[in-house]
DOVOVEX-827186 format. One record per residue: residue in one letter; x, z, y of N, C-alpha, C in turn. Coordinates in steps of 0.2 Angstrom, whole numbers, plus 2048, in hexadecimal, padded with zeros to 3 digits. Layout:
BEGIN
aXZYXZYXZY ...
//
This chain:
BEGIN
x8567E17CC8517DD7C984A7DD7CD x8497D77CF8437D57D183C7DB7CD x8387DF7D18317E17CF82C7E07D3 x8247E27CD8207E17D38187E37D1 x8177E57D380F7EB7D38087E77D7 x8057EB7D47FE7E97D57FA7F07D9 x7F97ED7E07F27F27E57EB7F07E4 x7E97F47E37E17F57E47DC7FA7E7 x7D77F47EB7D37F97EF7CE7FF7EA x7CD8047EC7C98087E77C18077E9 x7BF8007E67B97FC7E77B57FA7E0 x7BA7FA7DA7B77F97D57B47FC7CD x7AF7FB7CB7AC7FD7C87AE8007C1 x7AC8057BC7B28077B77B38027B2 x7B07FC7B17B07F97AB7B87F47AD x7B27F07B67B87ED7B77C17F17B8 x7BF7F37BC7C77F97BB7CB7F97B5 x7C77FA7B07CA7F87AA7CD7F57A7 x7C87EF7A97CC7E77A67D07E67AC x7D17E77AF7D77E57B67DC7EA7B5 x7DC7F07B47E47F67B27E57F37AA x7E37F17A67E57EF79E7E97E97A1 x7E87E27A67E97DD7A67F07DF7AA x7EF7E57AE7F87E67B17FC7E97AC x7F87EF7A87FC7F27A27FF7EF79C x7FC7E779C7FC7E57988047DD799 x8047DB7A080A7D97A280F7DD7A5 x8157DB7A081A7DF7A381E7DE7A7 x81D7D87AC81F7D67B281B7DB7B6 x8177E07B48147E47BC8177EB7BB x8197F07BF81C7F67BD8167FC7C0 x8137FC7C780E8007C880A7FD7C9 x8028007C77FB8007CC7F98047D1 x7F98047D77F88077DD7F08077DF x7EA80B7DF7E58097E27E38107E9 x7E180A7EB7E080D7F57DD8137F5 x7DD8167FB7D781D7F97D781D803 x7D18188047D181780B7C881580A x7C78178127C08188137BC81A80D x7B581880D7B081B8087AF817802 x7B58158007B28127F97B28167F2 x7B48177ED7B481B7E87B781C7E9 x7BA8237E87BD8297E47C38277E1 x7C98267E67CF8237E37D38267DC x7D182E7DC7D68317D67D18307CD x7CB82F7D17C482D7CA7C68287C9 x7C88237CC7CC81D7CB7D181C7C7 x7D88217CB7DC8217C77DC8227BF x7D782A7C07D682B7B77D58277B2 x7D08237B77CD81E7B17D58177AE x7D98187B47DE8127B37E38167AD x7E481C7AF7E88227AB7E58217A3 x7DF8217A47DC82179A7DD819798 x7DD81679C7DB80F7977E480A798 x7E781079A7F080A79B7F480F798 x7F980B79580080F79180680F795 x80780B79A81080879C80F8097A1 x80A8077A980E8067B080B80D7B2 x80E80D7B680E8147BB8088127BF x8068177C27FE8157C67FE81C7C9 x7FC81C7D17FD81F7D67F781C7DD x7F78207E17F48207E67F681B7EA x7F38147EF7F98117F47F280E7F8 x7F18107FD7F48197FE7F081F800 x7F38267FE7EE82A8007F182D809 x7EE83180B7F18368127ED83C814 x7F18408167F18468187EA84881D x7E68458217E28448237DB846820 x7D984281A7D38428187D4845812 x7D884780E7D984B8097E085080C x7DD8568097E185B80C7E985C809 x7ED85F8067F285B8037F485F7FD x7F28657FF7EF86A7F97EB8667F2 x7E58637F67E285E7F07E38587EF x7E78587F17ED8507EF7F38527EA x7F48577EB7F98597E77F885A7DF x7F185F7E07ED85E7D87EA85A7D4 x7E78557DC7E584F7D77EA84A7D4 x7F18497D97F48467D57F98497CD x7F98507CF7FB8527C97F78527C4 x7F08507C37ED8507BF7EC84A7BA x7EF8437BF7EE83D7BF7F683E7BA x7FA8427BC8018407B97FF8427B2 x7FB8487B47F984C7AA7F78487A6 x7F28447AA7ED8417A37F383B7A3 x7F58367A77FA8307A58008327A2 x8028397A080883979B80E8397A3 x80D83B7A781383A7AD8168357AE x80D8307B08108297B480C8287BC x80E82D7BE80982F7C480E82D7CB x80C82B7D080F8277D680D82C7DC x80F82F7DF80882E7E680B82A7ED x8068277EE8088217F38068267FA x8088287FF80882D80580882A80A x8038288108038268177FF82B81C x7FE8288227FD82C82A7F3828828 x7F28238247EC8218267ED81B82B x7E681B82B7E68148327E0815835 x7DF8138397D881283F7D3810839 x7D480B8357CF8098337CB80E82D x7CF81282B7CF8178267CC81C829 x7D18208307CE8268327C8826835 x7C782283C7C282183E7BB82283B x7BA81D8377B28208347B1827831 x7B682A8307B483082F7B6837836 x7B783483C7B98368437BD83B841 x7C483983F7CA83D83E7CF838842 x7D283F8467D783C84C7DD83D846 x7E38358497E98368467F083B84B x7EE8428497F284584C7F9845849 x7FD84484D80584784B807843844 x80583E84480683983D80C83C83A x81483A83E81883C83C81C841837 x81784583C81784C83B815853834 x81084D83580984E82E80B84C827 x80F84682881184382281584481F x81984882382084B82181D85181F x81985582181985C82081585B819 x81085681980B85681381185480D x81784F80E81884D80A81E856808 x82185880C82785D80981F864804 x81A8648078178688038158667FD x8108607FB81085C7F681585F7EF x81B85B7F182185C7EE8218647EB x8238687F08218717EE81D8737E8 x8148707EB8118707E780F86F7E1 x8128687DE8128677D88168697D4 x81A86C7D782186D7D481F8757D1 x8198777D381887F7D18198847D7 x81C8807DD81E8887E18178887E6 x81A88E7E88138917EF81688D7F4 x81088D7F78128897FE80B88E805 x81288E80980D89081080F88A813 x80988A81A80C88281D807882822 x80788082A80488282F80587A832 x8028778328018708387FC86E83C x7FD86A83F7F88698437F2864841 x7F286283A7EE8618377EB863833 x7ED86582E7EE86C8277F1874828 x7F08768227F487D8227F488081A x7F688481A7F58868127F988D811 x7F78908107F989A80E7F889B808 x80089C8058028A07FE7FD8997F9 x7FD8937FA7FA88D7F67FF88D7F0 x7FC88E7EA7FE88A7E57FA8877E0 x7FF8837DB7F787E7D77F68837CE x7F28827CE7F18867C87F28827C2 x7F687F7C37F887B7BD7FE8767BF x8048737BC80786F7BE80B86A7B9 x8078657B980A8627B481285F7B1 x8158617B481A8617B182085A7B1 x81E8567B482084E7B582184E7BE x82784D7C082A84B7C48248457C7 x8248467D081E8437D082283D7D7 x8248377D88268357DD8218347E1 x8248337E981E8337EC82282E7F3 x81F8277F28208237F781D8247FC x81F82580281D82380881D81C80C x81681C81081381581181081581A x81381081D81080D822813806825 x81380782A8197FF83081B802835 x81A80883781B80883D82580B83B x82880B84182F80E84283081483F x82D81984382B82184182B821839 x82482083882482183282681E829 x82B81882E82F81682883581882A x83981C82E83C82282E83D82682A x83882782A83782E82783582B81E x83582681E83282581783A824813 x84082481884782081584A829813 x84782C81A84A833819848837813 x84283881383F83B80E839838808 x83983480783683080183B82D7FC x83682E7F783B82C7EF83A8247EF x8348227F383381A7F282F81B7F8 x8308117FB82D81280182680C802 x82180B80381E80580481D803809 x81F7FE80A81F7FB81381A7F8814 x8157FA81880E7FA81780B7F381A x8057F08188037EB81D8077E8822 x8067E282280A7DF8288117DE829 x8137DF82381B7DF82481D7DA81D x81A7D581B81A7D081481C7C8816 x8227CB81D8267C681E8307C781D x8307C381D8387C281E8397C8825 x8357C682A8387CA82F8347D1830 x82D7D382C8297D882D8307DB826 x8357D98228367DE81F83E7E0821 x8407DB8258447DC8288437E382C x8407E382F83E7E983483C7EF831 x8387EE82C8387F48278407F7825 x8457F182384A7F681F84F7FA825 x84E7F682A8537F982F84E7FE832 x84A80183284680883284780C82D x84480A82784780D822850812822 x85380C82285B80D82385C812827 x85B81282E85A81983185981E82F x85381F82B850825829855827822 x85882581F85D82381B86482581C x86582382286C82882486982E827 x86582F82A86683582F86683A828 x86583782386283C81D86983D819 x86E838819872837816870835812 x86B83180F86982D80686C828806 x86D82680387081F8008688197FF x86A81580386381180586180B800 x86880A7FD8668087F586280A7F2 x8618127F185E8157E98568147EC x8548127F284B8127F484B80C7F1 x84480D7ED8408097E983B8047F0 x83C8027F68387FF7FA8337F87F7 x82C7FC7F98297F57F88267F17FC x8267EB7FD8227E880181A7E67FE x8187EB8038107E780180B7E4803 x8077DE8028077D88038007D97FF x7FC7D58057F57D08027F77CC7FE x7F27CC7F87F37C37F47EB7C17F2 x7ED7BA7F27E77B67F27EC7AF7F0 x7EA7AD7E97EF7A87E77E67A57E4 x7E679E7E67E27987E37E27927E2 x7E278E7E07E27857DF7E47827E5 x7DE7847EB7E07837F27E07887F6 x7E77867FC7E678A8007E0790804 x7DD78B8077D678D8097D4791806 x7D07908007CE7957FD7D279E7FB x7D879C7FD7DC7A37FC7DC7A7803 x7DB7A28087DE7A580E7D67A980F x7D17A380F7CA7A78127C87AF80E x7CC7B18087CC7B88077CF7BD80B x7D67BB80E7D87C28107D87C2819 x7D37BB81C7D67BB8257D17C1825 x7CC7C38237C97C78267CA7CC827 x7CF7CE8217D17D78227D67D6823 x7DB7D28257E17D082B7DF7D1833 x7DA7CE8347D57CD83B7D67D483D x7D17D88397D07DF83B7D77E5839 x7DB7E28377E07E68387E67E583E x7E67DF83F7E97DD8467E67DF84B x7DF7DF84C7DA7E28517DB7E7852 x7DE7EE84C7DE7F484A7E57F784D x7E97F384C7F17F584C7F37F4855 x7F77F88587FA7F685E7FF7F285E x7FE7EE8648017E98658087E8865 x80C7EC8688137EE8678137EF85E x80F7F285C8137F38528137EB852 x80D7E885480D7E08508117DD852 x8147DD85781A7DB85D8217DB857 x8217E18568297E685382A7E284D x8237E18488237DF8418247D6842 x8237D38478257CC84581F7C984A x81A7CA8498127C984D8137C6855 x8147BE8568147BE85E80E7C0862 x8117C286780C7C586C8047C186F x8077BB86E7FF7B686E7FC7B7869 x8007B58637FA7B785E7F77BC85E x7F97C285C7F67C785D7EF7CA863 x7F27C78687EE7C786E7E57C486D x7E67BE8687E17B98677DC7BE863 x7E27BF85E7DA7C585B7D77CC85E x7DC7CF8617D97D28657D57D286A x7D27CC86E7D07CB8717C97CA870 x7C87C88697C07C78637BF7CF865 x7B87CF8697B37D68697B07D7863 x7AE7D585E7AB7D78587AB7D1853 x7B17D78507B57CE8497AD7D0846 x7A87D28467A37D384179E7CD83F x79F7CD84879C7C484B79C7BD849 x7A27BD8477A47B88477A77B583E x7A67AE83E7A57AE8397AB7AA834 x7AC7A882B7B17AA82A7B67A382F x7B379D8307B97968327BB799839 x7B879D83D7BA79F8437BF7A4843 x7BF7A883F7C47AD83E7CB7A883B x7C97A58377CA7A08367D379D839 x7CF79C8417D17988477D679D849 x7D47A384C7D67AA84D7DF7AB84B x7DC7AC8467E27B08407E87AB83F x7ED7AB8417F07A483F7F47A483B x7F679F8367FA79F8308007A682F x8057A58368097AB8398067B1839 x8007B383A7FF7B98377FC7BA833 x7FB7B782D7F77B78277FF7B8824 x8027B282280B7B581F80E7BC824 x80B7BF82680F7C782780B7C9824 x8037CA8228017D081D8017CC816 x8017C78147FC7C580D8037BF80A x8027C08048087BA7FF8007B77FD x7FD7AF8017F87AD8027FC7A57FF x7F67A27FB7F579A7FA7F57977F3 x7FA7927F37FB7907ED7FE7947E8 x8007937E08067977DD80D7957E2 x80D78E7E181478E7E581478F7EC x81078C7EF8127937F58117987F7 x80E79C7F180F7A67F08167A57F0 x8187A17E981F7A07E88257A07ED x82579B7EF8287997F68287A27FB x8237A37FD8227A98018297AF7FD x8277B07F682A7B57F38317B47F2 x8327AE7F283B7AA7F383E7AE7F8 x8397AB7FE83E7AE80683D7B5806 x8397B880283A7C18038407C1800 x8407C07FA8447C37F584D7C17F7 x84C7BB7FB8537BA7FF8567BC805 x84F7C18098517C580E8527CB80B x8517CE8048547D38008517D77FD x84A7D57FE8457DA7FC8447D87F4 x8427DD7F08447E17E983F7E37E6 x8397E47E98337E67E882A7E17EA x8267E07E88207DE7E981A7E07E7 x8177E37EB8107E57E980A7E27EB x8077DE7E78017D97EC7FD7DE7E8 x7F87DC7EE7F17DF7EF7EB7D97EE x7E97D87E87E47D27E87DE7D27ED x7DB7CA7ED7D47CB7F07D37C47EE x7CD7C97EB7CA7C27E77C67BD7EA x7C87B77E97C57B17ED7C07AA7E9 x7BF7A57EB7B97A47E77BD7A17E0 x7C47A17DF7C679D7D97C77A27D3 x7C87A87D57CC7AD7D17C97B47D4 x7C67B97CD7C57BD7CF7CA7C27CC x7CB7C97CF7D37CE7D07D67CD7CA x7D47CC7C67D97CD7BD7DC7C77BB x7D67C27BF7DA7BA7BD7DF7B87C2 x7DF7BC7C97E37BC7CD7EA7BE7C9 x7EA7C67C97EE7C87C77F47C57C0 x7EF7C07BB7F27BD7B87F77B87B9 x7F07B37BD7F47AE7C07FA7AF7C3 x7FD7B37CA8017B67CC8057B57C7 x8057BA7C38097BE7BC80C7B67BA x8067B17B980C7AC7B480D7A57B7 x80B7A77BD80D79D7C28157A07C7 x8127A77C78197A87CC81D7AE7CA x81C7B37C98207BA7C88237B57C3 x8217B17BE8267AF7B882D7AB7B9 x82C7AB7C08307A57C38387AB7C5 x8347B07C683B7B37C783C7B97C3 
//
């Protein structure tokens, strides 16, 4: 069966938060809420509580947190915390981070691979009640345990695009979310067949992974007005990512080349970015436009075999987050 989840950035305020988690909790075409816990915006676990108190039914998790900026010790308690107050509907979404993330805060992404793996096998440990010692090149931890354990099995998806890391999400993760960049036919094509590796070296059966694809959304009356909300934070993610990943997931070489080439997307304004960004890389990050052409988009994934969607709204001048979310909910999801 076709599912599909809802991301958000951890940018909004408590009231609004509320009536946007009631409006998921409240359609039963969405299964999780994932909100971001990148750069300096709020407080992504304060977040999640508030979505924990005010919803009965979806699950609600981190997407994503990483080992980097939070240690993993206190990831472990916060999200065991989040499972205690929601009754054991707690997720945690697990990545390496990104430039745009670590950077402002001048943390180098060491040993990504390495990190994530390690963070993720203590995590698990951790909530589970047992000690953990643990020595990385990024963390560490001696005779660690949590002073509390909620008691609720805690799944923990692992998240990025790159080869490596979605390896390692097929090997060892309960669920995987194939991260930006990959909300095509072919960016998830390449995901499963990375996945699928990490999969056998592991022996798992590549069925039981719950993979999500996740995806910008900007659904409006007209085009235009859906697309001019997500090229900008497209732009700076192309600019961000190296050229062979954009290469690997689908991204022609020229294209790419064109945005990187912009010295300061900060410059330049939104019809020029506009020119930039071309339709072919806006459909690898973003399910963008009309309902029938969200529509359309969600066709060709679900026929290349993908089983899961999780859009990330961005609110555009027709529809703000909740009436996106609805809209979505009843011109398209209702279609499958």
């Amino acid at each position: 069966m076709m599912r599909f989840s809802v991301g958000l950035l951890n940018e909004y305020g408590p009231n609004e938060l509320v009536r946007i988690a009631k409006v998921v909790d409240g359609n039963k075409k969405y299964k999780n809420l994932f909100i971001a816990d990148e750069r300096l915006y709020k407080n992504t676990y304060a977040q999640l509580a508030i979505v924990a108190e005010s919803t009965e039914r979806i699950n609600i998790g981190t997407g994503v947190t990483n080992p980097y900026t939070r240690h993993p010790t206190l990831t472990a308690a916060a999200i065991s915390t989040i499972s205690e107050i929601s009754g054991g509907r707690a997720i945690l979404g697990l990545g390496a981070g990104s430039p745009m993330v670590l950077n402002p805060l001048g943390i180098s992404q060491i040993q990504p691979i390495e990190t994530v793996c390690a963070a993720t096998d203590a995590i698990r440990e951790l909530v589970e009640g047992k000690e953990v010692t643990m020595k990385s090149d990024v963390f560490a931890m001696e005779n660690a345990r949590l002073n509390f354990v909620s008691g609720d099995r805690i799944p923990i998806y692992i998240a990025g695009r790159g080869p490596r890391i979605l390896s390692l999400a097929g090997k060892m993760g309960d669920g995987v979310i194939a991260g930006a960049g990959l909300a095509s036919v072919a960016g998830m094509e390449y995901a499963r067949e990375h996945i699928q590796k990490g999969t056998e070296d592991s022996n798992r059966d590549f069925d039981d992974l719950d993979i999500i694809c996740w995806a910008f959304l900007s659904i409006a009356d007209e085009r235009d007005t859906a697309l001019d909300s997500v090229v900008d934070i497209i732009a700076r993610i192309v600019k961000a990512v190296p050229l062979k990943t954009l290469e690997a997931i689908g991204i022609s070489k020229e294209d790419a080349e064109a945005v990187k080439r912009v010295e300061d997307i900060n410059v330049l304004r939104l019809k020029e970015i506009r020119k930039i960004v071309t339709d072919e890389i806006v459909e690898q990050f973003a399910i963008v436009g009309t309902s029938e052409e969200c529509q359309s988009h969600i066709e060709k994934l679900i026929g290349s075999g993908v089983k899961h969607i999780a859009g990330l709204p961005f609110e555009n001048r027709s529809y703000r987050t909740e009436e996106m979310i609805e809209k979505f909910s009843e011109e398209v999801i209702q279609n499958f």
